[in-house]
C-alpha atoms as a printed R data frame, in Angstrom:
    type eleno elety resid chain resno       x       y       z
1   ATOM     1    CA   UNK     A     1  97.097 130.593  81.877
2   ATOM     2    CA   UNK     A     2  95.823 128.091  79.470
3   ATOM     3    CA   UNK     A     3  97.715 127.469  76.738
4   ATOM     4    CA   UNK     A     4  95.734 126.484  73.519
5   ATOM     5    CA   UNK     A     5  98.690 124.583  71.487
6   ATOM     6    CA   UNK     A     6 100.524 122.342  73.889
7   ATOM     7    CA   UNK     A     7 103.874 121.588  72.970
8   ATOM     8    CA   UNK     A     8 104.774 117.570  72.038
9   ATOM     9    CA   UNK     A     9 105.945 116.661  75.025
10  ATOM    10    CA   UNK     A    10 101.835 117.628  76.589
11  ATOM    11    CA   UNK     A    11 100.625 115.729  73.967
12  ATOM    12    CA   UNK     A    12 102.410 112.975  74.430
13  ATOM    13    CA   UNK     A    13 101.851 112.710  78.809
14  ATOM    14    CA   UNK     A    14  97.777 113.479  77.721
15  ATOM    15    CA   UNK     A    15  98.136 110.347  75.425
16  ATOM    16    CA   UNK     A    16  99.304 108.265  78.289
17  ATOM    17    CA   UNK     A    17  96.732 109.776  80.402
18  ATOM    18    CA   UNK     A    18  93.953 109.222  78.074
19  ATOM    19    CA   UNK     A    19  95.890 104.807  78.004
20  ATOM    20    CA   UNK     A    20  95.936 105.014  81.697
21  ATOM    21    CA   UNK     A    21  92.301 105.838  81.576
22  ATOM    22    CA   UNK     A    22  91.490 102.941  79.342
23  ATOM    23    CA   UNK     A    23  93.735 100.554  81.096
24  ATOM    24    CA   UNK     A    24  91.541 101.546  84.470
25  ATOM    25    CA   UNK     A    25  87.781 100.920  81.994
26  ATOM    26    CA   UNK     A    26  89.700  97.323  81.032
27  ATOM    27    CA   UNK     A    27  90.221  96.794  84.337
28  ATOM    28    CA   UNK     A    28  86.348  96.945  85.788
29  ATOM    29    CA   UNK     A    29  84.908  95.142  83.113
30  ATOM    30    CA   UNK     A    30  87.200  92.458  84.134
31  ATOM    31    CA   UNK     A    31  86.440  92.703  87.484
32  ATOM    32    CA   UNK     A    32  83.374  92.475  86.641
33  ATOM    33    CA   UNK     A    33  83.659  89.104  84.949
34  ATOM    34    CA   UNK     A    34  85.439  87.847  88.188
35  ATOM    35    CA   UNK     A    35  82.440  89.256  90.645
36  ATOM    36    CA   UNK     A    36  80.296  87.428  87.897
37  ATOM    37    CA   UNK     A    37  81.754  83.968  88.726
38  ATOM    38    CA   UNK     A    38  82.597  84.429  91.807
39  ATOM    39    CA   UNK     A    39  79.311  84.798  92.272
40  ATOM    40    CA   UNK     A    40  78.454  81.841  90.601
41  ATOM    41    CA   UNK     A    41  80.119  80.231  93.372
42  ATOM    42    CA   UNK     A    42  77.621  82.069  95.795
43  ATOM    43    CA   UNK     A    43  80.583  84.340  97.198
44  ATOM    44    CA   UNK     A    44  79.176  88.545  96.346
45  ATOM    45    CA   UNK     A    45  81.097  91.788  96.731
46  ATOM    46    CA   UNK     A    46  80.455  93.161 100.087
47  ATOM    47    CA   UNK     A    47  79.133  96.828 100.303
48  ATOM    48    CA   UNK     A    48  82.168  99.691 100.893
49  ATOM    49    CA   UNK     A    49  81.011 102.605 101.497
50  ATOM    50    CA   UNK     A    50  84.835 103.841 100.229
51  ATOM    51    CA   UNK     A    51  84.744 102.926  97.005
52  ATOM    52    CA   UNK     A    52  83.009 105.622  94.974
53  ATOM    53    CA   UNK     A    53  85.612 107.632  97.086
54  ATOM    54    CA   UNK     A    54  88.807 104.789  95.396
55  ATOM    55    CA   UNK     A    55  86.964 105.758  91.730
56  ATOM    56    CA   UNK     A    56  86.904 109.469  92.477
57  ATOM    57    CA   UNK     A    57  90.370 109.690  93.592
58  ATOM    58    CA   UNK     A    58  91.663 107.212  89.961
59  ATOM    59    CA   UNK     A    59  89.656 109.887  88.038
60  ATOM    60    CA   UNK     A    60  90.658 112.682  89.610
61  ATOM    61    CA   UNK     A    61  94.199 111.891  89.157
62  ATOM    62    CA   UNK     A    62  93.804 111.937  85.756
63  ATOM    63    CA   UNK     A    63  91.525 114.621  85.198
64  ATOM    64    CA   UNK     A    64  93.778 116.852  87.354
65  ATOM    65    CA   UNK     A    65  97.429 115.892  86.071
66  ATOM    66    CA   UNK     A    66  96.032 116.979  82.443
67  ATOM    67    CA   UNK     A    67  94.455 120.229  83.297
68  ATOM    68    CA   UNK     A    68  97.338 121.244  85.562
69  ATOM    69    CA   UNK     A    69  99.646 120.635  81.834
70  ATOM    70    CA   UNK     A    70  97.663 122.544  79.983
71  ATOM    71    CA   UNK     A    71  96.915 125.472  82.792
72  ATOM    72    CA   UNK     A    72 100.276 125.488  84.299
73  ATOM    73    CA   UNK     A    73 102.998 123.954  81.786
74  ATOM    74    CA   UNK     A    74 106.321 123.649  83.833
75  ATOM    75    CA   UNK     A    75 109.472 122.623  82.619
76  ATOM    76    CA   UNK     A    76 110.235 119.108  82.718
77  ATOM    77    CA   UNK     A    77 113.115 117.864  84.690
78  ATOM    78    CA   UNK     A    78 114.948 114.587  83.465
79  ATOM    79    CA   UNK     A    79 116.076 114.188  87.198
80  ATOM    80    CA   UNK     A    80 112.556 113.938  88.378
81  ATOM    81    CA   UNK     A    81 110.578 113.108  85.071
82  ATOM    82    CA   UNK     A    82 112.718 109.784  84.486
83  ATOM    83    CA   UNK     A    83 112.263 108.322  88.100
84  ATOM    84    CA   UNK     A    84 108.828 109.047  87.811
85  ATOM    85    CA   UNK     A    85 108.485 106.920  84.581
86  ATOM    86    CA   UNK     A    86 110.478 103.837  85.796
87  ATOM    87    CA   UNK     A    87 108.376 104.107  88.845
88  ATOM    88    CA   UNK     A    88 105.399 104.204  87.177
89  ATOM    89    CA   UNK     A    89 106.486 101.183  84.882
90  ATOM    90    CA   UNK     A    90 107.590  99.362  87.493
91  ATOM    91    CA   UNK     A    91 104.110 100.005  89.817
92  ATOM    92    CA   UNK     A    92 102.394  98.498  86.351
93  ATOM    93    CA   UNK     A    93 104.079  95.532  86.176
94  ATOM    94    CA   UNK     A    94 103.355  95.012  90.054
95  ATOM    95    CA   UNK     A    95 100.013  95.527  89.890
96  ATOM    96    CA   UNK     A    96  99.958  92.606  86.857
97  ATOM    97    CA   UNK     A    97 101.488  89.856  88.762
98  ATOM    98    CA   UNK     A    98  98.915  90.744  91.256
99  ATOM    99    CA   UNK     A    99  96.465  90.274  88.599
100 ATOM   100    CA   UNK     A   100  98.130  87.309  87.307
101 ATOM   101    CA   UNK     A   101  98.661  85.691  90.981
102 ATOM   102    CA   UNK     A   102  94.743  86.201  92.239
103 ATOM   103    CA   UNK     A   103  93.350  85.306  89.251
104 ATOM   104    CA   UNK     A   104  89.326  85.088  89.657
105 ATOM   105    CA   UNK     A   105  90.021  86.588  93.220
106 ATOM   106    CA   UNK     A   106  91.290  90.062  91.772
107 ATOM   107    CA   UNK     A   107  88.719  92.619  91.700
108 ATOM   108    CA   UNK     A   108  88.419  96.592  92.227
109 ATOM   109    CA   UNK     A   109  85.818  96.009  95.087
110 ATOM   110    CA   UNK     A   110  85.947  93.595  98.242
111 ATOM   111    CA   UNK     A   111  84.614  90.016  97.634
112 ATOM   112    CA   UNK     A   112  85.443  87.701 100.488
113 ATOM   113    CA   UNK     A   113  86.319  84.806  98.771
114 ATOM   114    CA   UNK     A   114  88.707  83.202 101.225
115 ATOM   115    CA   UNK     A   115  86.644  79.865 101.148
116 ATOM   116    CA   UNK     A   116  88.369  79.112  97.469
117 ATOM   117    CA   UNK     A   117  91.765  79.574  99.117
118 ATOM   118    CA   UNK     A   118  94.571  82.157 100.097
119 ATOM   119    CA   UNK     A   119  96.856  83.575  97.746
120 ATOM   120    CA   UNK     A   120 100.342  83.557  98.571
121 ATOM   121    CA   UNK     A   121 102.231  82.939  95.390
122 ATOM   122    CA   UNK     A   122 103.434  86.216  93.461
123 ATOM   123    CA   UNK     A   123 104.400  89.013  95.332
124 ATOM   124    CA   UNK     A   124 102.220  87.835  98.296
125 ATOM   125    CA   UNK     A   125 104.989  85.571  99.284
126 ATOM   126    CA   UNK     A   126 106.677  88.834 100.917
127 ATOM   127    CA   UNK     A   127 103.560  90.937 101.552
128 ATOM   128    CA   UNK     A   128 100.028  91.604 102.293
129 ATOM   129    CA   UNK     A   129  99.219  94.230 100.010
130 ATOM   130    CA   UNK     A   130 101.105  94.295  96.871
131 ATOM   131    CA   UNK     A   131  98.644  95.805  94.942
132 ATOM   132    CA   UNK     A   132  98.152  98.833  97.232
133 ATOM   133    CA   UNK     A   133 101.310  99.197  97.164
134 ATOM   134    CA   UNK     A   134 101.606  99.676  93.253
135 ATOM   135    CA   UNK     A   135  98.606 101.858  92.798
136 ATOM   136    CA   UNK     A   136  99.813 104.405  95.124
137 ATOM   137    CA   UNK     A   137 102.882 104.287  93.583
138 ATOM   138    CA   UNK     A   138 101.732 104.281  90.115
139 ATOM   139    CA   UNK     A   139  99.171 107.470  90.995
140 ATOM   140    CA   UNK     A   140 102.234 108.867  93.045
141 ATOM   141    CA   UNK     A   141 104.501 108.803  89.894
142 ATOM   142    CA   UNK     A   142 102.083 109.685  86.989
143 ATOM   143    CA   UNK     A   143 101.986 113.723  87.966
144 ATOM   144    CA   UNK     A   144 105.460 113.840  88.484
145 ATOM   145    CA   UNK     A   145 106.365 112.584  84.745
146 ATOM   146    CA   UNK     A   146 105.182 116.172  83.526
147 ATOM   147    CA   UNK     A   147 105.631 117.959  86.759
148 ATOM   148    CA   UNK     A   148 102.060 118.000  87.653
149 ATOM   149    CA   UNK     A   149 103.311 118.779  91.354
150 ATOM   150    CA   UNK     A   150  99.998 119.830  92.867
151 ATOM   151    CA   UNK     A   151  98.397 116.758  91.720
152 ATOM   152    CA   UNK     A   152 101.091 114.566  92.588
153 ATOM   153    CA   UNK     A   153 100.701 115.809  96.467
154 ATOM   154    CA   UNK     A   154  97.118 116.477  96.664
155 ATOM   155    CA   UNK     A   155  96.699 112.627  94.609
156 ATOM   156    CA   UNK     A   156  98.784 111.493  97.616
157 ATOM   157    CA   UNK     A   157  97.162 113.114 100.619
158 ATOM   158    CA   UNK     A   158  93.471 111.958  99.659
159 ATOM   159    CA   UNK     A   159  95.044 108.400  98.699
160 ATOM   160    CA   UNK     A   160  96.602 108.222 102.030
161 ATOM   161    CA   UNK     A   161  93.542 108.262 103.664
162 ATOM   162    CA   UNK     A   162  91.379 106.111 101.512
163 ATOM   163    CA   UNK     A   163  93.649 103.651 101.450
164 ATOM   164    CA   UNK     A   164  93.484 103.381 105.289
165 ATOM   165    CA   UNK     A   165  89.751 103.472 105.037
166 ATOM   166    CA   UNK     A   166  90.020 100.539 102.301
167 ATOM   167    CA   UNK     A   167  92.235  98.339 104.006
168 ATOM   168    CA   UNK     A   168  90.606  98.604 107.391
169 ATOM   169    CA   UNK     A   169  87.625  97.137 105.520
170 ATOM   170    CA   UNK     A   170  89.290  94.486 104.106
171 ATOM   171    CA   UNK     A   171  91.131  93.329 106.597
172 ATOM   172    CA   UNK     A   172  87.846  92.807 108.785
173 ATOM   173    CA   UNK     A   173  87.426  89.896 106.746
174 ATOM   174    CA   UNK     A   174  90.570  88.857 105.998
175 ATOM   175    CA   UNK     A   175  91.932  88.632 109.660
176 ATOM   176    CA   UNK     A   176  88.848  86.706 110.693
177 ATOM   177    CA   UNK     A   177  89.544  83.551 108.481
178 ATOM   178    CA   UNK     A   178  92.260  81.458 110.854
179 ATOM   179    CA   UNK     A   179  94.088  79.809 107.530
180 ATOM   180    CA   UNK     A   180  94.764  83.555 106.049
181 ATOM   181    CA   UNK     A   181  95.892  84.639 109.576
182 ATOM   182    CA   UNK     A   182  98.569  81.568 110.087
183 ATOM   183    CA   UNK     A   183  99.540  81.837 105.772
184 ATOM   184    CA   UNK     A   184  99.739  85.762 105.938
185 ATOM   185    CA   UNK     A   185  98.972  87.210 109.341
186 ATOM   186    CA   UNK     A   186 102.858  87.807 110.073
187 ATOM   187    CA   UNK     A   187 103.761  89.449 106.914
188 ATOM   188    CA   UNK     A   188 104.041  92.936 106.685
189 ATOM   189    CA   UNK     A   189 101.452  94.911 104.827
190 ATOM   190    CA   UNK     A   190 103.138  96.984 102.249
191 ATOM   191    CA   UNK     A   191 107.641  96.463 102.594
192 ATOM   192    CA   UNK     A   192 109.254  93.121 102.698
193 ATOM   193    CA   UNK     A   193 111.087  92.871 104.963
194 ATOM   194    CA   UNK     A   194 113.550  89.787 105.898
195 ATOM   195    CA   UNK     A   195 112.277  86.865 107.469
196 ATOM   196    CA   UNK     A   196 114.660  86.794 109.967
197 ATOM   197    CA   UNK     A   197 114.102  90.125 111.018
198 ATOM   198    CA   UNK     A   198 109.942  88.494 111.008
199 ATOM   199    CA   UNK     A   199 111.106  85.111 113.077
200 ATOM   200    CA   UNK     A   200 113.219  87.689 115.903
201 ATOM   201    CA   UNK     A   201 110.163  89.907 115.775
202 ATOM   202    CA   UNK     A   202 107.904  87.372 116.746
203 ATOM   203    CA   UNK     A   203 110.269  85.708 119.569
204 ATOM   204    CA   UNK     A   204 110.200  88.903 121.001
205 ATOM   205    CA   UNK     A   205 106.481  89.460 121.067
């Protein structure tokens, strides 16, 4: 049932909906001014057939955690609702040092840039994927601050497998440039784990 006046506490989740939504329209024009001088440099994005599916999914997220609020209001749990948040603050603030460790390389699509360099200062000191990491997380958690529970698990099911799809593109290039596999070839992709635990790992092998 749709409810016509939504209590504060919708109001307030669709306001950070409607931020999150900005944040994501700041986020392409500046990856658009990176594709723009990166391709300056003669380095272009290379064509993914997955990533109309990456801005579906971002949109969908959104679209569907507000109309579940307003269609099926639940209670909100401070058990699950306050996680969610610190989870979802937390995946921000990954996905900025990303930003702030790749610099010009950051963008929303693939542009194989490796010539300029590897990064592997910020979080990609411990991992290959940081920023995977904190989107999912961050699209994970959002839903679950107003116990949008369908859109949390559907959100996660679909992201699952376009992530997969996304990565397995990426890593086609990335993989295939010798100074990014000896830098970052034996780091896990998504959980630090300790380098001893790496070094035994790769006597072993």
């Amino acid at each position: 049932m749709w409810h016509p006046t939504p209590s504060p506490s919708v109001v307030a989740y669709l306001l950070l909906l409607a931020a999150v939504g900005v944040g994501r329209l700041l986020e392409m024009r500046m990856s658009r001014r990176h594709q723009r001088a990166l391709a300056a440099s003669g380095f272009v994005r290379e064509r993914e057939p997955a990533f109309p599916l990456m801005v579906a999914l971002h949109t969908g997220v959104l679209v569907g955690a507000a109309v579940e609020v307003l269609a099926a209001p639940r209670p909100v749990a401070a058990a699950l609702a306050v996680p969610a948040a610190i989870a979802f603050a937390l995946a921000n603030a990954l996905r900025w040092w990303v930003m702030r460790a790749m610099a010009v390389h950051w963008n929303v699509q693939v542009v194989n840039a490796l010539p300029l360099g590897v990064v592997t200062t910020g979080p990609f000191r411990w991992i290959r994927h940081p920023n995977y990491v904190a989107v999912f997380v961050e699209l994970l958690a959002l839903p679950l601050i107003h116990a949008a529970y369908v859109t949390a698990a559907v959100g996660a099911a679909a992201h699952a497998v376009i992530l997969a799809r996304r990565i397995a593109f990426e890593e086609r290039f990335l993989l295939s440039d010798a100074t990014y596999r000896a830098t970052m070839g034996q780091k896990p992709r998504f959980i630090p784990v300790p380098l001893s635990f790496h070094a035994r790992e790769r006597d072993e092998a």
